[in-house]
C-alpha positions as CSV (number, residue, x, y, z in Angstrom):
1,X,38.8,51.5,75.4
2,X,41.9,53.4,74.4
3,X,44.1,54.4,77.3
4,X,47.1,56.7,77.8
5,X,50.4,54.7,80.1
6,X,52.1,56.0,82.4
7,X,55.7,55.8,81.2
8,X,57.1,57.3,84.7
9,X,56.2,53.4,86.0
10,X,58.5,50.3,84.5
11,X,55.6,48.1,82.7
12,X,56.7,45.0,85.0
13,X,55.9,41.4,84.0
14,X,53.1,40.4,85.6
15,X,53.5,38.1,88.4
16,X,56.8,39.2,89.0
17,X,57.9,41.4,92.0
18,X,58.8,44.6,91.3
19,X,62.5,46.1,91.3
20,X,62.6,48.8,89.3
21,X,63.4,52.4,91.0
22,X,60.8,54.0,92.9
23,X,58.1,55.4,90.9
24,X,57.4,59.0,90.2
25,X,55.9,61.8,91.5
26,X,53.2,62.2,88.8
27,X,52.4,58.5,89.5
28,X,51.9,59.0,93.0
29,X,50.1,62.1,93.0
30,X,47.6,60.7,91.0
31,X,47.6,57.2,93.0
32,X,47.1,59.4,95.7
33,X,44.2,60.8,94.2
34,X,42.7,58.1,93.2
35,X,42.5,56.9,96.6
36,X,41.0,60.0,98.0
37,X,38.4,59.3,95.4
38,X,37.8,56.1,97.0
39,X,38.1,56.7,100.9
40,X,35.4,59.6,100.5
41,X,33.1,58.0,99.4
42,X,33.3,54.2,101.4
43,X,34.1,55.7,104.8
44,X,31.7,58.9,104.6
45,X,28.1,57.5,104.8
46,X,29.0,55.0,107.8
47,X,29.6,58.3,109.7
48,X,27.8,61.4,108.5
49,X,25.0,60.2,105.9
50,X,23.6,56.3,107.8
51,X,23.8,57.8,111.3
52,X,21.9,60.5,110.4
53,X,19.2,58.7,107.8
54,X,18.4,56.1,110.6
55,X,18.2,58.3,113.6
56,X,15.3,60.2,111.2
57,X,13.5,56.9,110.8
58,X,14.6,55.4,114.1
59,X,15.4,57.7,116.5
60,X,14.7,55.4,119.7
61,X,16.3,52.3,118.2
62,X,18.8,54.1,116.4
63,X,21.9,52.0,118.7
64,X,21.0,48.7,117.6
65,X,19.6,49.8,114.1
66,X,22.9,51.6,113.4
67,X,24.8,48.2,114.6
68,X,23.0,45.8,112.3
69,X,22.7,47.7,109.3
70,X,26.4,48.2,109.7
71,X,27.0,44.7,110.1
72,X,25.0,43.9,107.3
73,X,28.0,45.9,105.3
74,X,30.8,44.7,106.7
75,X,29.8,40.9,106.4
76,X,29.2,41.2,102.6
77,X,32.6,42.4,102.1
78,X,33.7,39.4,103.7
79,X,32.7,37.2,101.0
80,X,32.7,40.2,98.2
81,X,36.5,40.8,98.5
82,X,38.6,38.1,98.2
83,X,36.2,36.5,95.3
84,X,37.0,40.2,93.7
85,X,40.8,39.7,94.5
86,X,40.9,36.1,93.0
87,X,39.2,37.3,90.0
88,X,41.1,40.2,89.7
89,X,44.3,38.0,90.1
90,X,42.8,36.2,86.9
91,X,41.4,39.1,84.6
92,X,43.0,38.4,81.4
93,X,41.3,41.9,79.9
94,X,43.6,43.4,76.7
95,X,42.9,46.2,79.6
96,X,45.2,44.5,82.0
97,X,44.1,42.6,85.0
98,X,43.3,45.2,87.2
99,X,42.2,48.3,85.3
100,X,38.7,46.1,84.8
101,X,37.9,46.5,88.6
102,X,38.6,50.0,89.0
103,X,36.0,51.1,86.3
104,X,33.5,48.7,87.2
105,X,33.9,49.5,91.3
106,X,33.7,52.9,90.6
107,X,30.3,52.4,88.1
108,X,29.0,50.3,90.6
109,X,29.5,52.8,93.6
110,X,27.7,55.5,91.3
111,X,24.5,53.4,91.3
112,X,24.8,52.0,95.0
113,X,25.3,55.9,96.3
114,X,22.5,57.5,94.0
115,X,20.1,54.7,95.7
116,X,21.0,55.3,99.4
117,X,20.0,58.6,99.0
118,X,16.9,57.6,98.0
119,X,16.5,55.0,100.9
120,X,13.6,55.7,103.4
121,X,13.8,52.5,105.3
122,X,16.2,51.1,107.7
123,X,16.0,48.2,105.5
124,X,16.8,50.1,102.5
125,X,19.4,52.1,104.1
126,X,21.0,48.6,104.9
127,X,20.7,46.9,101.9
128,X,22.8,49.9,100.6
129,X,25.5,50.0,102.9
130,X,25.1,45.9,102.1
131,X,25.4,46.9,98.0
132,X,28.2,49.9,98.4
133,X,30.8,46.8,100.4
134,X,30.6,44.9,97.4
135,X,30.6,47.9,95.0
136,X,34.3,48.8,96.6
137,X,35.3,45.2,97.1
138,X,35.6,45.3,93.5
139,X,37.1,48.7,92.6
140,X,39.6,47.8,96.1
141,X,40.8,44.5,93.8
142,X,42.1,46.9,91.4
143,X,43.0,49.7,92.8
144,X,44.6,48.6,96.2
145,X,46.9,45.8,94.3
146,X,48.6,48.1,91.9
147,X,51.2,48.6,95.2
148,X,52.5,45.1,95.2
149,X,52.6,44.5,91.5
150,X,54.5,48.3,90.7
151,X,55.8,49.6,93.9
152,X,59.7,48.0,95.0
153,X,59.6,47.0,98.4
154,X,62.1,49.4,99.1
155,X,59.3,52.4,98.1
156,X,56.0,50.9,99.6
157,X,56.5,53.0,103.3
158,X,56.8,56.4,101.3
159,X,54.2,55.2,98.3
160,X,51.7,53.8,101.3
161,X,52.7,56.1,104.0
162,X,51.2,59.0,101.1
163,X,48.6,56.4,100.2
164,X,47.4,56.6,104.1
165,X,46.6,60.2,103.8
166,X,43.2,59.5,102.1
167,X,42.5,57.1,104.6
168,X,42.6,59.8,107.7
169,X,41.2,62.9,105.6
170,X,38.9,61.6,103.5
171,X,36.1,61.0,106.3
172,X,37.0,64.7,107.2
173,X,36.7,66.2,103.5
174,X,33.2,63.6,103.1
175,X,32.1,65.4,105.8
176,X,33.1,69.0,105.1
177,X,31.5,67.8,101.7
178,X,28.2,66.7,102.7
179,X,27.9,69.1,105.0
180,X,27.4,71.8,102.8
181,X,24.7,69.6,100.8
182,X,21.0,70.3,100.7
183,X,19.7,66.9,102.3
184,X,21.0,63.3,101.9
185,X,20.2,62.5,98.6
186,X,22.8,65.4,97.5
187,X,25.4,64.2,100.0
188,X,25.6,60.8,98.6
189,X,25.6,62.9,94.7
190,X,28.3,64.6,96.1
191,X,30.3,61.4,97.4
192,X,29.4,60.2,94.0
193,X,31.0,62.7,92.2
194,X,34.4,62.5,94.2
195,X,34.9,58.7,92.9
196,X,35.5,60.4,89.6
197,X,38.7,60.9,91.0
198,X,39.8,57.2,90.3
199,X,39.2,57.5,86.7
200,X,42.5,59.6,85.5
201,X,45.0,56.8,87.5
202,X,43.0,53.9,86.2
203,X,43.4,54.9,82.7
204,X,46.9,55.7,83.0
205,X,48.4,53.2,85.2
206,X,50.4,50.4,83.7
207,X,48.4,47.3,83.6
208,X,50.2,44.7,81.5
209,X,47.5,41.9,79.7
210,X,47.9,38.8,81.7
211,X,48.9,36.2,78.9
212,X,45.7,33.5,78.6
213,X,48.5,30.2,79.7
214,X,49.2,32.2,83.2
215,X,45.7,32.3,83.9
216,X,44.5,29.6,86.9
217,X,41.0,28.3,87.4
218,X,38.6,29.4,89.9
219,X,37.1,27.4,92.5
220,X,35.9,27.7,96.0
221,X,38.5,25.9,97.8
222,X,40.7,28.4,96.8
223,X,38.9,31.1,97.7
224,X,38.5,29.5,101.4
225,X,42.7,29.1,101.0
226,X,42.1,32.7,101.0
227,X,40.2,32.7,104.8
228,X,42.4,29.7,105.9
229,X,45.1,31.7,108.0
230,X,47.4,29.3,109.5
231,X,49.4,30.6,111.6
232,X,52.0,26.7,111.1
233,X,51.9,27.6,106.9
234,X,52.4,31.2,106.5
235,X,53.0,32.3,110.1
236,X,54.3,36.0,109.5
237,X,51.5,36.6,107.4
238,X,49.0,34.8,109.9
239,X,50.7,37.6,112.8
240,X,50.5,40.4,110.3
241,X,46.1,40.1,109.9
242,X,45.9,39.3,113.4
243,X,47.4,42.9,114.6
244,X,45.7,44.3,111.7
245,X,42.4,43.2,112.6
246,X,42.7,44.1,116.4
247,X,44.4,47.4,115.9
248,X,41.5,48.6,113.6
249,X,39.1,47.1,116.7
250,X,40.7,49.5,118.7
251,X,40.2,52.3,116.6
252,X,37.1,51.3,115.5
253,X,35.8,51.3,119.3
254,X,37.6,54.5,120.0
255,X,35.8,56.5,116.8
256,X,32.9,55.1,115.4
257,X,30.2,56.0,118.3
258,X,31.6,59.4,118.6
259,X,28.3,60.6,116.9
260,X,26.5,59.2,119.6
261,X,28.9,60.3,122.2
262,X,28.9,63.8,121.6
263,X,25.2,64.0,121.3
264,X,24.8,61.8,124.6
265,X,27.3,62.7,127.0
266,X,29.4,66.1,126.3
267,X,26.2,67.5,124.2
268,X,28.2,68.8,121.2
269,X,26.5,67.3,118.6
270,X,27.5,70.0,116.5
271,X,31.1,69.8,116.1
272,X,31.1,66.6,115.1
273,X,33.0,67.5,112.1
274,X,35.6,69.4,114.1
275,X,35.9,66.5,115.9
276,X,36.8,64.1,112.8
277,X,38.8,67.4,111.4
278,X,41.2,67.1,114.0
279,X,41.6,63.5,114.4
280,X,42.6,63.3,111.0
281,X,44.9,65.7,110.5
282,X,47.3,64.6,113.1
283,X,46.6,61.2,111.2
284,X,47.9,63.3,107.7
285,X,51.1,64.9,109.7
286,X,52.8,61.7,111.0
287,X,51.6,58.8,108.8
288,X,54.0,60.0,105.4
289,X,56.7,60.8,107.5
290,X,56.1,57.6,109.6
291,X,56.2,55.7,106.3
292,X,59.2,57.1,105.0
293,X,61.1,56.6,108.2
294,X,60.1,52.8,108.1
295,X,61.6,52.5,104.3
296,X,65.1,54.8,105.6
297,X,65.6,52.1,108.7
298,X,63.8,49.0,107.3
299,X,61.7,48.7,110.3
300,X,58.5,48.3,110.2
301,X,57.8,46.4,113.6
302,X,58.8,48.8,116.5
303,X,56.7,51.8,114.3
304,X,53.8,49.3,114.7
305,X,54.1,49.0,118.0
306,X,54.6,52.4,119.1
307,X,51.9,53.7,117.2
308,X,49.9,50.9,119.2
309,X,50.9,52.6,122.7
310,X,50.2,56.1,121.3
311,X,46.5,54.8,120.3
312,X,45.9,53.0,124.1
313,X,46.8,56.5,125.6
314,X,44.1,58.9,124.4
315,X,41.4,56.2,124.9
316,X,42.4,55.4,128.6
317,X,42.4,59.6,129.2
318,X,38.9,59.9,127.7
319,X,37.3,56.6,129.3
320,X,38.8,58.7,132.7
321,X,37.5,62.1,131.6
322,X,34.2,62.1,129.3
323,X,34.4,65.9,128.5
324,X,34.2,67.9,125.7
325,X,37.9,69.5,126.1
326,X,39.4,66.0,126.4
327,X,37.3,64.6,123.7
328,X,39.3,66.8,121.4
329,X,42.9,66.6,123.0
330,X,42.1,62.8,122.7
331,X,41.3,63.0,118.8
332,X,44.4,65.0,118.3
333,X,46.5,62.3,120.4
334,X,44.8,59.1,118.9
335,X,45.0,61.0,115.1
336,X,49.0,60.7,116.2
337,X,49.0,57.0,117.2
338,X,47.0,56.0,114.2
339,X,49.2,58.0,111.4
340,X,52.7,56.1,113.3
341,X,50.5,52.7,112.8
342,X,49.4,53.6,109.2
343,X,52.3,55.0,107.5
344,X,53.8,51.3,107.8
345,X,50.6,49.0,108.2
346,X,50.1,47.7,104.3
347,X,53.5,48.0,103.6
348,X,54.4,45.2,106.2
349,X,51.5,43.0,105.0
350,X,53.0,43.2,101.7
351,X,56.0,42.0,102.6
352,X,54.6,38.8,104.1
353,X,51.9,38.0,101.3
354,X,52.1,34.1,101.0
355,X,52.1,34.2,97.4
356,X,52.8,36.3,93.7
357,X,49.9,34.5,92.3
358,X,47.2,35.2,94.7
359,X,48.0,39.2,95.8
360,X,45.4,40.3,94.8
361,X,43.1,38.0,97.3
362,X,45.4,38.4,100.0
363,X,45.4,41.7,99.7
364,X,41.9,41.2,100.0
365,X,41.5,39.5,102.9
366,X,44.6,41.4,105.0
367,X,41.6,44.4,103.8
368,X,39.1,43.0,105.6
369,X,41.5,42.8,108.5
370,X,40.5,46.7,108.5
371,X,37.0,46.1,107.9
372,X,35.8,43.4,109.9
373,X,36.2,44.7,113.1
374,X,33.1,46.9,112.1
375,X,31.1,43.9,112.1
376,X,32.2,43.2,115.4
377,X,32.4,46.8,117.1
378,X,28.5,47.6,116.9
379,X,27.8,44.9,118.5
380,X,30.7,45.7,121.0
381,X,29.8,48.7,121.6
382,X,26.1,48.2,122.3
383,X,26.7,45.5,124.5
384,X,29.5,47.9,126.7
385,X,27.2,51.4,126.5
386,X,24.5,49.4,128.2
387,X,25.9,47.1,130.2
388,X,29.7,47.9,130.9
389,X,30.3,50.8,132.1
390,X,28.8,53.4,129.3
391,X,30.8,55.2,126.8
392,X,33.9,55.2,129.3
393,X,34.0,51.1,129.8
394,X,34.3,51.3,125.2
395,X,37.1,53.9,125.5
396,X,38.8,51.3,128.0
397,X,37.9,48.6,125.5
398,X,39.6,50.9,122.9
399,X,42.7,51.2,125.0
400,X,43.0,47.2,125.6
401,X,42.9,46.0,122.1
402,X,45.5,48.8,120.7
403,X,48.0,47.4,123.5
404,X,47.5,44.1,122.6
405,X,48.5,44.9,119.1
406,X,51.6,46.2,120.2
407,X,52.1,42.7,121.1
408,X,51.2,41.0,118.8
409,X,53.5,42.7,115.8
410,X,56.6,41.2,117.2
411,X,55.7,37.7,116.1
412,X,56.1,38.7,112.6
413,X,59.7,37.3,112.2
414,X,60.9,37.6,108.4
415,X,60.2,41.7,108.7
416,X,62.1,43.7,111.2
């Protein structure tokens, strides 16, 4: 396939860490783009289109149906990505190493999210969410890597501070999206249709060949090198997934019941949407500007931590007040912690990747620092709302886990 290159990024050698100046406008607009693409349509369905499809076919055991099929998804990836990183490390395609995965993740996705609108089953619904992991497993190997291989370290807080954007509005435009559709099977056309999005950066991107005599074997001990996190070999990088993964826990047990919450306790099913709205545009106002400040001081640490302390605060004044008016000052407040945390999160963890061989894995498994927590927080959750104290003992468990990243940051050593 003939492709255009972007001549606003340096073609670097592959392998080699980037140093050229920071790349252009046009380059990150349409990275950003691309990544909007993306974050529609993986975070969308977990919150507007599942809920909703297994409430319909479940509505009494819709807790613990919502919980497993959700697992289900979360524990693919766990396998899916980092076998997509490693291969994508080793794609020696004329079409470059990762310009392969984007096209064939986004293909993928296109079938997975035409079929889950067809689903009528819990099982089915699950097998989907199951199918759509490993669909974006394999565009994430492309896309998400192009940072570390073209991006100067000096650039990543303002490239990924932009990049974060997608990650807080794009639940918010999914849902705006799919509101507005006739039924689920044209909500998950319409998520469809926003992965096209990805196409214009992957064609244009610079993706150098890698040469056939830098390309290393395959085997499965090195793709459980990828899962071995010692925190004696590659400390900082050990610290860096381990506040990952438990500041996404905390979010995660902060947002992803809110469906249920509103609908239970403040009896707003309805705004929903205004809910998410809200959250993520404080998310979008401080996470660029967080990521810029980060590059301007070369701090990433203390950002971390303070957005950490801002998260703990909205979910401690909600587990004390469940009502509908603090529900929203909350999603405002937690929307402000988040975007601090964001703006410099992947830019720290690619600072500390172990190795230039293997990013693309890494990457891959620091990923799933962000999404296997969701394996963890249905389960969490159901236990809590049944047991512990209701939707008020989750928002506590919310507040706990953010603090303790906050913590936790400050073992990373080699980034300040």
């Amino acid at each position: 396939m003939a492709h255009v290159t972007d001549d606003s990024v340096p073609e670097t050698v592959p392998l080699a860490e980037p140093t050229a100046s920071p790349v252009s406008a046009r380059w990150l607009r349409s990275f950003v783009l691309a990544n909007f693409g993306m974050q529609i349509a993986l975070q969308t369905p977990s919150t507007f289109l599942i809920p909703q499809q297994i409430a319909a076919i479940d509505p009494h055991g819709k807790v613990t149906a919502y919980a497993w099929a959700s697992a289900l998804g979360a524990v693919a990836g766990l396998v899916a990505a980092p076998l997509a990183g490693a291969l994508s490390d080793r794609t020696s395609s004329a079409l470059g190493r990762r310009r392969p995965w984007m096209l064939g993740g986004v293909a993928a996705s296109l079938v997975v999210l035409v079929g889950m609108g067809l689903a009528d089953s819990v099982w089915a619904v699950a097998l989907g969410a199951l199918a759509l992991s490993v669909a974006m497993c394999a565009l994430g190997a492309g896309l998400n890597t192009v940072v570390p291989d073209q991006v100067p370290v000096a650039d990543r807080g303002r490239v990924l501070g932009w990049a974060s954007v997608p990650q807080a509005a794009g639940l918010a435009l999914g849902g705006a999206l799919v509101a507005v559709a006739p039924g689920n099977l044209a909500g998950y056309l319409v998520l469809a249709a926003t992965l096209l999005l990805v196409l214009p950066f992957a064609r244009t991107t610079p993706d150098r060949p890698l040469p056939p005599q830098l390309r290393r074997g395959l085997s499965w001990s090195l793709l459980l090198d990828g899962w071995r996190i010692s925190p004696r070999r590659t400390p900082d990088f050990a610290w860096a997934l381990a506040t990952r993964f438990i500041m996404f826990l905390g979010y995660g047990l902060g947002t992803l019941y809110i469906p249920y919450f509103l609908s239970d306790v403040v009896h707003r099913s309805g705004d929903l949407l205004l809910v998410v709205a809200v959250n993520a545009g404080a998310v979008v106002a401080v996470a660029v500007v967080s990521g810029r400040i980060s590059d301007r001081l070369g701090r990433r640490r203390a950002l971390v931590s303070l957005g950490s302390v801002a998260m703990a605060v909205p979910a401690l004044m909600l587990a004390a007040w469940p009502t509908w008016t603090m529900t929203l000052v909350s999603s405002v407040l937690l929307g402000v912690g988040f975007g601090i945390y964001v703006g410099v999160d992947l830019a720290l963890v690619t600072q500390v990747l172990p190795t230039e061989t293997d990013s693309a894995r890494d990457l891959a498994v620091a990923g799933q620092m962000g999404t296997l927590p969701y394996v963890l927080v249905p389960v969490l959750a159901a236990l809590i709302i049944h047991n512990l104290g209701g939707y008020s003992g989750l928002y506590l468990a919310s507040a706990l886990s953010s603090l303790l990243g906050a913590v936790l940051v400050w073992r990373i050593r080699s980034v300040r």
